[in-house]
Biopython code that builds the backbone (N, CA, C, O; Angstrom):
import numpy as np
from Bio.PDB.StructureBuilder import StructureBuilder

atoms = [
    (1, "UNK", "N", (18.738, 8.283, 3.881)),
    (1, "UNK", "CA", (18.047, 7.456, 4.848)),
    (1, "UNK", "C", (18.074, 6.017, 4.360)),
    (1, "UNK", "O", (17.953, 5.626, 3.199)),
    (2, "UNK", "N", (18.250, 5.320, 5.437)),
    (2, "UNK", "CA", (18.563, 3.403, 5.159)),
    (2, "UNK", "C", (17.056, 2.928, 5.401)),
    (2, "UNK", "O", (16.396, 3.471, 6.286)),
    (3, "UNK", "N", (16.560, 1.993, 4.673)),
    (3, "UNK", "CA", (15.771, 1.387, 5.318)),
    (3, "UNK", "C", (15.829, -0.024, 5.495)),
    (3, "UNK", "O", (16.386, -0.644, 4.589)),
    (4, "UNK", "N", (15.382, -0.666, 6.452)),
    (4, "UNK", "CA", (15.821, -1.572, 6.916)),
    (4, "UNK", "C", (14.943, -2.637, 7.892)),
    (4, "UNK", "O", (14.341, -2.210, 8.877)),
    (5, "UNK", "N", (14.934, -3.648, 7.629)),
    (5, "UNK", "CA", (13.390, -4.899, 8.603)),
    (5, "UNK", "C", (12.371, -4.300, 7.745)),
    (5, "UNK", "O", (12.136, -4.205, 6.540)),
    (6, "UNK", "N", (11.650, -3.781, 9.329)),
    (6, "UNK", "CA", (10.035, -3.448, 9.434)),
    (6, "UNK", "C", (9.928, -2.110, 8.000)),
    (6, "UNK", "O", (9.031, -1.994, 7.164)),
    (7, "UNK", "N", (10.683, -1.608, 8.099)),
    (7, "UNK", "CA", (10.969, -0.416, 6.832)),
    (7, "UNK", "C", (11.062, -0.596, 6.394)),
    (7, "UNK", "O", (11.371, 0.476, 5.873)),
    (8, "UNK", "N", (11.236, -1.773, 5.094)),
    (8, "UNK", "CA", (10.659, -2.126, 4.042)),
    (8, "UNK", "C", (9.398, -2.513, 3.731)),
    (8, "UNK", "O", (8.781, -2.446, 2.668)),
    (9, "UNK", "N", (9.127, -2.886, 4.692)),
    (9, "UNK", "CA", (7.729, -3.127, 4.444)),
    (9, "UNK", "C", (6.629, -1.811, 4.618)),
    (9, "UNK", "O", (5.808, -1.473, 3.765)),
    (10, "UNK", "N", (6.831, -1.196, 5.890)),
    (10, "UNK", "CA", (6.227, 0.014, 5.971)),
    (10, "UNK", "C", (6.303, 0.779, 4.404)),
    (10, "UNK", "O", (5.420, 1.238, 3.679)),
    (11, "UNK", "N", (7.494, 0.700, 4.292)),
    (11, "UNK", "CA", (7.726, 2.010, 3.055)),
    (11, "UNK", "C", (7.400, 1.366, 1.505)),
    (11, "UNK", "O", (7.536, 2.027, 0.475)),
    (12, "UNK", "N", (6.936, -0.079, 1.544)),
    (12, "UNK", "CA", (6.644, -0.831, 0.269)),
    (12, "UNK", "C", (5.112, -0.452, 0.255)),
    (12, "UNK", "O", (4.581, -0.145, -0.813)),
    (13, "UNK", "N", (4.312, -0.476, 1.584)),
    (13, "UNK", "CA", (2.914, -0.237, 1.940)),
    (13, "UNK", "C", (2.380, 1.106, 1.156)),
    (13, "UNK", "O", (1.384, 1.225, 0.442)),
    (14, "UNK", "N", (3.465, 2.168, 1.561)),
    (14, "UNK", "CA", (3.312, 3.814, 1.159)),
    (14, "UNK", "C", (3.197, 3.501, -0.489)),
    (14, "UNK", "O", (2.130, 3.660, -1.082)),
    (15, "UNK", "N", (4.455, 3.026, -1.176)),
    (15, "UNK", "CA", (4.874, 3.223, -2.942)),
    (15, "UNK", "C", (3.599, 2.494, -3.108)),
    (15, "UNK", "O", (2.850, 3.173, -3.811)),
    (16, "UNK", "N", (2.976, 1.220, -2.687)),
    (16, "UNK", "CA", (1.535, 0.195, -3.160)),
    (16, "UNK", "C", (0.461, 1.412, -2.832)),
    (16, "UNK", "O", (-0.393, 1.456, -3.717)),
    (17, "UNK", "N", (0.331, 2.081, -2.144)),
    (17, "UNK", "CA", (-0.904, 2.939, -2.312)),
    (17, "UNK", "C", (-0.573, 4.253, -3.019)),
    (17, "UNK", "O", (-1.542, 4.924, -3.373)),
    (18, "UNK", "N", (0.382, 4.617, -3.221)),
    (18, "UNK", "CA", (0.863, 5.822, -3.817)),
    (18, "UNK", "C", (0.540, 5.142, -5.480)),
    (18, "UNK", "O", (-0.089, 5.772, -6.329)),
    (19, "UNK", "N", (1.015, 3.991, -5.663)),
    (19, "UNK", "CA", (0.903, 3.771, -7.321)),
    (19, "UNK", "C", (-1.114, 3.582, -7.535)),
    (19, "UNK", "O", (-1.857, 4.018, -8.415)),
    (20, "UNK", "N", (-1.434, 2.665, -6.164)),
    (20, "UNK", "CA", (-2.726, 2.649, -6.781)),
    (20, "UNK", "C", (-3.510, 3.939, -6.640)),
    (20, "UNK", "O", (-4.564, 4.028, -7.269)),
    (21, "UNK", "N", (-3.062, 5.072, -5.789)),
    (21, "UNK", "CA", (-4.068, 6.543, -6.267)),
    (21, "UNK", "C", (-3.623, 6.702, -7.637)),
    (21, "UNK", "O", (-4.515, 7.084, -8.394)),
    (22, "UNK", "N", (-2.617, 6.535, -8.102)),
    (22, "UNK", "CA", (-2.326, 6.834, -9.844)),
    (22, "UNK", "C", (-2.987, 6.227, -10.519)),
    (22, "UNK", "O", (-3.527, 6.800, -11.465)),
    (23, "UNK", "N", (-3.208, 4.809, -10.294)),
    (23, "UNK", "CA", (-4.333, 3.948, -11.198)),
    (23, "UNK", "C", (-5.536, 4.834, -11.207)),
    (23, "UNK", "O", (-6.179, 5.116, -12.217)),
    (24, "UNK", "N", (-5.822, 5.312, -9.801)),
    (24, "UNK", "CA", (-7.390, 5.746, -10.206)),
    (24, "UNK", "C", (-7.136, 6.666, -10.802)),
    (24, "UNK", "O", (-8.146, 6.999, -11.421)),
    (25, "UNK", "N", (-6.051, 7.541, -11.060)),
    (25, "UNK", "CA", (-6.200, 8.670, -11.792)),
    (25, "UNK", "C", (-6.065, 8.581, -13.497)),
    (25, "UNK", "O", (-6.258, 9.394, -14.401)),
    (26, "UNK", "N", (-5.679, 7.322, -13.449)),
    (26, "UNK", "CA", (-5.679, 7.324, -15.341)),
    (26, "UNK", "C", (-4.614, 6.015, -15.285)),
    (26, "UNK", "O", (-4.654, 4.831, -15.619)),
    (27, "UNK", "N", (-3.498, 7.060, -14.578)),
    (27, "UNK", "CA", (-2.027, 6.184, -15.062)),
    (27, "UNK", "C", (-1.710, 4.902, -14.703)),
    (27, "UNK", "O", (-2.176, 4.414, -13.674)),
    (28, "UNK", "N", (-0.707, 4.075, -15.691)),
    (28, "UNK", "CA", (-0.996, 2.409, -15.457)),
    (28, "UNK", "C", (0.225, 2.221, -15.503)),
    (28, "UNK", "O", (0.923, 2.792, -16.341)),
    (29, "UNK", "N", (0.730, 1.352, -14.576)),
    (29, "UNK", "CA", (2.167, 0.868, -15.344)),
    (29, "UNK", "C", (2.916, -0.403, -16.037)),
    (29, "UNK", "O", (2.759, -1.623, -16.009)),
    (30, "UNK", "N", (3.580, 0.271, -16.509)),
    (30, "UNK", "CA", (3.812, -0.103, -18.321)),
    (30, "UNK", "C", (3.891, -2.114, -18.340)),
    (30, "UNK", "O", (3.484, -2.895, -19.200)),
    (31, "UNK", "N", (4.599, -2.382, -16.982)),
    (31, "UNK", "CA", (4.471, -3.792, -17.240)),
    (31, "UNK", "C", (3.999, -4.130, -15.711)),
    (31, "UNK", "O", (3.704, -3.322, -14.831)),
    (32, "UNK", "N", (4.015, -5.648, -15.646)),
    (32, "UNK", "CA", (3.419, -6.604, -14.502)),
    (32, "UNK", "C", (2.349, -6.191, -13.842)),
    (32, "UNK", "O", (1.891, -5.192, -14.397)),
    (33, "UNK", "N", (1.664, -6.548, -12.788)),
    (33, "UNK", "CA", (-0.064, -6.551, -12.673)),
    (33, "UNK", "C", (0.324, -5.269, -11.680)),
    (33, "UNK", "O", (1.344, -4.955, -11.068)),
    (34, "UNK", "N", (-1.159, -4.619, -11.848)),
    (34, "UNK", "CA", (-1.642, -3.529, -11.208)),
    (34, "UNK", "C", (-1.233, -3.211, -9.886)),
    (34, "UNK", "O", (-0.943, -4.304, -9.401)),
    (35, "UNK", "N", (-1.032, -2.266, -8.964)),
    (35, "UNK", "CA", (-1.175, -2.346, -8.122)),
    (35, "UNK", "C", (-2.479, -2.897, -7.026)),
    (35, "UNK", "O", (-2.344, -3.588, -6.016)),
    (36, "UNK", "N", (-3.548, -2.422, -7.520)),
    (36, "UNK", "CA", (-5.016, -3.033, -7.569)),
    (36, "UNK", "C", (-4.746, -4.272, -7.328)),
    (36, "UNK", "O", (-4.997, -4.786, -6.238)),
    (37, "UNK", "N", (-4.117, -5.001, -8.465)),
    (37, "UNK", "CA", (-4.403, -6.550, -8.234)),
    (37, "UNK", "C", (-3.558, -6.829, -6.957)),
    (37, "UNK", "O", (-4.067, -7.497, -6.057)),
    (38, "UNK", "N", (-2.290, -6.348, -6.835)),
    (38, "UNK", "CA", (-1.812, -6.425, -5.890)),
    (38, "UNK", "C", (-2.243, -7.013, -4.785)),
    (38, "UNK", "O", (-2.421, -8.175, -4.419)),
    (39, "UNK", "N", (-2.422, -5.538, -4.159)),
    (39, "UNK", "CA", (-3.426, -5.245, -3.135)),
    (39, "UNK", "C", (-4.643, -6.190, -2.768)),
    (39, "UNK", "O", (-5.047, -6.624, -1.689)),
    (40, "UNK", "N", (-5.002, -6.318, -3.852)),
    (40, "UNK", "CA", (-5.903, -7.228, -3.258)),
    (40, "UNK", "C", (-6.086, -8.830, -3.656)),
    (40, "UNK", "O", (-7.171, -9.406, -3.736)),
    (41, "UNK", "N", (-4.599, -9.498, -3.917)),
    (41, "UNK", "CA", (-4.244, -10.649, -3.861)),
    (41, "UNK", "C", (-3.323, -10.456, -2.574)),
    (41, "UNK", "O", (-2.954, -11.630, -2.564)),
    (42, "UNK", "N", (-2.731, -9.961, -1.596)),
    (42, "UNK", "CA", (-1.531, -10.105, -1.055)),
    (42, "UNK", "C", (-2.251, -10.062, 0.670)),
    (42, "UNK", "O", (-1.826, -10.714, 1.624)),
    (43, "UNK", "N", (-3.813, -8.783, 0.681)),
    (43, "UNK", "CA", (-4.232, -8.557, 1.705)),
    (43, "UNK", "C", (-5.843, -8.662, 1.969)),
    (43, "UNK", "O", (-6.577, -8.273, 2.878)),
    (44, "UNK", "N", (-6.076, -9.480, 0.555)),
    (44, "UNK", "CA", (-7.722, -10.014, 0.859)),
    (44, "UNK", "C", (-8.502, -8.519, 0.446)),
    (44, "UNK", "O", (-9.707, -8.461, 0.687)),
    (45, "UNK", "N", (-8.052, -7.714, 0.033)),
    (45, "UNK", "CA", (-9.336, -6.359, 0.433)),
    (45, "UNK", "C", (-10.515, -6.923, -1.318)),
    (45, "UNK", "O", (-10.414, -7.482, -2.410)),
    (46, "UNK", "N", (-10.943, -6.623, -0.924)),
    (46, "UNK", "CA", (-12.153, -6.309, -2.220)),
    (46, "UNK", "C", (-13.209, -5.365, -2.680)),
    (46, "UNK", "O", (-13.832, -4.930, -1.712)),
    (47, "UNK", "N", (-13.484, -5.058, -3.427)),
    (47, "UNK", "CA", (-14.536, -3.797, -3.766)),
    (47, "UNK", "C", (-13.453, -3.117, -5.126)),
    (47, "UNK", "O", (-12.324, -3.421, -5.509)),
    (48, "UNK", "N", (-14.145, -2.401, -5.433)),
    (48, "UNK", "CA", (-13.097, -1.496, -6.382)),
    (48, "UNK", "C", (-12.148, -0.888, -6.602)),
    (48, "UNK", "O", (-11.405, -1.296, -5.709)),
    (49, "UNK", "N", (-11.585, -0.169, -7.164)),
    (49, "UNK", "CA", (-9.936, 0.613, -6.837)),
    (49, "UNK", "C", (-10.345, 1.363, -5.560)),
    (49, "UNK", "O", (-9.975, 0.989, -4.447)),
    (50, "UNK", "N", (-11.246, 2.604, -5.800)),
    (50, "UNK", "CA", (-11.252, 3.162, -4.526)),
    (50, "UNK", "C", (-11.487, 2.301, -3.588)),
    (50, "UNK", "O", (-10.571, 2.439, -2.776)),
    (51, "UNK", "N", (-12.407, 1.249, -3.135)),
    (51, "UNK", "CA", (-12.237, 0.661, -1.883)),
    (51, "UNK", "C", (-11.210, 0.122, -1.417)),
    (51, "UNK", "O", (-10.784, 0.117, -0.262)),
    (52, "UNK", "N", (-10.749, -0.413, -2.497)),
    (52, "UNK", "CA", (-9.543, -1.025, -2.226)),
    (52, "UNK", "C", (-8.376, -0.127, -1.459)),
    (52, "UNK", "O", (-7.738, -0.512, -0.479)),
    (53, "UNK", "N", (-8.251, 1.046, -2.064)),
    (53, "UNK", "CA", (-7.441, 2.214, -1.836)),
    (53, "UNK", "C", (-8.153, 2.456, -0.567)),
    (53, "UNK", "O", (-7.411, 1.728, 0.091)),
    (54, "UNK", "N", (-8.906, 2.846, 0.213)),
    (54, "UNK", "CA", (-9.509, 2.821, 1.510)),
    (54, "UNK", "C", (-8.679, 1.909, 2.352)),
    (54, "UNK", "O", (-7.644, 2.149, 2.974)),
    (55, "UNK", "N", (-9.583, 0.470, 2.192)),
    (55, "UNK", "CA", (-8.750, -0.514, 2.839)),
    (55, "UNK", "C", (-7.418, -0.583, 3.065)),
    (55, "UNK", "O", (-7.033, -1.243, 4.031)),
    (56, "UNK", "N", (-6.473, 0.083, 2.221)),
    (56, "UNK", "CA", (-5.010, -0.740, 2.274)),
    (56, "UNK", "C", (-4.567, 0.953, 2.742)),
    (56, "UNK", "O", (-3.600, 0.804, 3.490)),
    (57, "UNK", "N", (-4.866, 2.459, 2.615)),
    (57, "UNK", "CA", (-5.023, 3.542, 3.424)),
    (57, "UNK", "C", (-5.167, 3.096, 5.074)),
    (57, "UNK", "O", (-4.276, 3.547, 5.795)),
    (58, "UNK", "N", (-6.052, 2.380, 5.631)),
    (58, "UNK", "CA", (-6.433, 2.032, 7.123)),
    (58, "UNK", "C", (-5.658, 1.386, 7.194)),
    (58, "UNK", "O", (-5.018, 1.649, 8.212)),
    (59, "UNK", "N", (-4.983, 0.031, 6.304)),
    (59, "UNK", "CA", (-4.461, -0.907, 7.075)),
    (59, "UNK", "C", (-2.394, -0.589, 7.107)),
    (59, "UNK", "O", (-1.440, -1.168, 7.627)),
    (60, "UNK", "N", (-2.562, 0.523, 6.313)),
    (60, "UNK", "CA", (-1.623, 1.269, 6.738)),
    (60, "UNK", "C", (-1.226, 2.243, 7.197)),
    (60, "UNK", "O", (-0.127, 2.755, 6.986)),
    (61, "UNK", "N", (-2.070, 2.624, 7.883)),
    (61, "UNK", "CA", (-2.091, 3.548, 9.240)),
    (61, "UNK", "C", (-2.109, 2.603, 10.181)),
    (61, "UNK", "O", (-1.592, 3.063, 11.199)),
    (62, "UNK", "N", (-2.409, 1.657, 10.304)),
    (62, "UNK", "CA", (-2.500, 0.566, 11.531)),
    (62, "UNK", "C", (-1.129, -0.061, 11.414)),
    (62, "UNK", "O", (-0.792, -0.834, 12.311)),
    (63, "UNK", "N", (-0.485, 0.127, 10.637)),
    (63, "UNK", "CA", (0.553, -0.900, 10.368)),
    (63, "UNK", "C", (1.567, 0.045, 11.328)),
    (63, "UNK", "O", (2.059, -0.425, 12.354)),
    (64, "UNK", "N", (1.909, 1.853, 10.752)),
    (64, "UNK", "CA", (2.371, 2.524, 10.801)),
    (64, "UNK", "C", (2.083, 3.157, 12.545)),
    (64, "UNK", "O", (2.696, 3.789, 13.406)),
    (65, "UNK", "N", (1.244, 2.747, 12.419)),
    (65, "UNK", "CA", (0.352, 2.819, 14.381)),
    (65, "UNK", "C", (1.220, 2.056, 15.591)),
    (65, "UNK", "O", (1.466, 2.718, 16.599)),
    (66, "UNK", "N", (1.614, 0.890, 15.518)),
    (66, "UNK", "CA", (1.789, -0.494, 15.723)),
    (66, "UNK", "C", (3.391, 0.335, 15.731)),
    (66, "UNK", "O", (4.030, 0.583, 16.754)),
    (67, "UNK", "N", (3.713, 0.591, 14.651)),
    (67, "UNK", "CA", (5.390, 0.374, 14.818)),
    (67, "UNK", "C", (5.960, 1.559, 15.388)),
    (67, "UNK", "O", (6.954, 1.523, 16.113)),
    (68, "UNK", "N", (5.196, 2.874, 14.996)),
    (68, "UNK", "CA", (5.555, 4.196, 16.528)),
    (68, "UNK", "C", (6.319, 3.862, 17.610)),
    (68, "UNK", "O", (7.461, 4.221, 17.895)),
    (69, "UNK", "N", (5.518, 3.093, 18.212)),
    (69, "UNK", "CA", (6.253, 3.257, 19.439)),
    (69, "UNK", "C", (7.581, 2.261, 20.087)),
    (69, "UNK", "O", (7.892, 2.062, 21.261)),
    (70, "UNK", "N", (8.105, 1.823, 18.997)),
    (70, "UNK", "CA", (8.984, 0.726, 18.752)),
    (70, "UNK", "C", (10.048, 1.848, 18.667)),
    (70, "UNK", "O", (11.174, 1.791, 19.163)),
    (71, "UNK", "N", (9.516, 2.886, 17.957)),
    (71, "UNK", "CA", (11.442, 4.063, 17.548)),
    (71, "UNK", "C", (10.864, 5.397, 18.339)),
    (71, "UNK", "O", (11.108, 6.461, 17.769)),
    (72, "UNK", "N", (10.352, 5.449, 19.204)),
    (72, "UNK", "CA", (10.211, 6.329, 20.487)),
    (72, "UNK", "C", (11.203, 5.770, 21.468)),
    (72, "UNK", "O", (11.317, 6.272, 22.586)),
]
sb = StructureBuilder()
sb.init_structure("model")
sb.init_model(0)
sb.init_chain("A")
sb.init_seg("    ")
for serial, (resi, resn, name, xyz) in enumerate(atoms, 1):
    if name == "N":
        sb.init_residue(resn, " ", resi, " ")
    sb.init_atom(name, np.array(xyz, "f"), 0.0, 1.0, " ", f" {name:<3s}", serial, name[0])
structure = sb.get_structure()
């Protein structure tokens, strides 16, 4: 599968919340800033890992909402 435009971004959204459930689970990675920090330098969210992980969960379902009906 290619991805391509809007699909990079969609599918960059998924790996940014997929790495930060790992943060909360222990695991860190080995170099450059958190996903955490990420997240919440890039899209304003604030509160803690889990909130954060909330927030950027909704705002990618909304993202992923939005672009449905574009490949229908």
């Amino acid at each position: 599968m290619i991805f391509t435009g809007d699909d990079i971004r969609l599918y960059r959204l998924h790996v940014l919340r997929a790495a930060l459930e790992l943060e909360i689970k222990g695991l860190k990675r080995s170099r450059g800033p958190t996903a955490y920090s990420i997240a919440k330098s890039e899209f304003g969210f604030r509160g803690n890992r889990q909130k954060v992980l909330d927030q950027l969960t909704q705002y990618t379902k909304e993202q992923v909402e939005q672009r449905e009906p574009q490949h229908a």
